[in-house]
C-alpha positions, 0 to 999 in steps of 0.5 A: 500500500501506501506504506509500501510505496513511500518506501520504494520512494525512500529507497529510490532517492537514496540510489539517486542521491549515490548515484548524483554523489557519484558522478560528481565525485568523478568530475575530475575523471570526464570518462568515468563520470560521463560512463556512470551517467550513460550506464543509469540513463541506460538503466532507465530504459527498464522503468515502466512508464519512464521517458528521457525527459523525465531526467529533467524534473530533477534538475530544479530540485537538485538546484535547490538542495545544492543552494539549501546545502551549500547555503552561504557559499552558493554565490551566483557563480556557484549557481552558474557552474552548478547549472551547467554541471546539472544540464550536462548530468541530464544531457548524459542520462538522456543520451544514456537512455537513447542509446548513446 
């Protein structure tokens, strides 16, 4: 039921958030971080009902949790390099998905 549910959910954040923490640990690795990417775009291939440009709903939120965290030290450069960090995570998971 809706216990059930709320887990799974639970569950699934807490891969995302691994998986987030690390590509973003491999950016001084491009290849590495592009494969992690690629391979859990691909991985959602499997998802019943999921389509690419659902990797994009999590950009936002993942902005926001970057600002909340970082409080203080998110200055607007911060914001700019975190941007463009998160649209080419998504380009990478969309790329991932369609095969690339």
């Amino acid at each position: 039921g809706e216990l059930q549910e709320c887990e799974e959910f639970r569950q699934h954040a807490e891969q995302v958030m691994e998986r987030i923490d690390n590509a973003l640990f491999s950016m001084e690795d491009p290849d590495t971080m592009k494969s992690i990417l690629l391979e859990t775009g691909a991985y959602h291939r499997r998802v019943v009902g999921f389509r690419p440009e659902m990797f994009q709903f999590a950009e936002e939120p993942l902005l926001n949790a970057l600002r909340c965290t970082l409080d203080e030290r998110y200055t607007p450069q911060m914001e700019v390099i975190y941007s463009v960090i998160v649209q080419f995570m998504t380009q990478t998971l969309i790329e991932g998905y369609n095969g690339g």
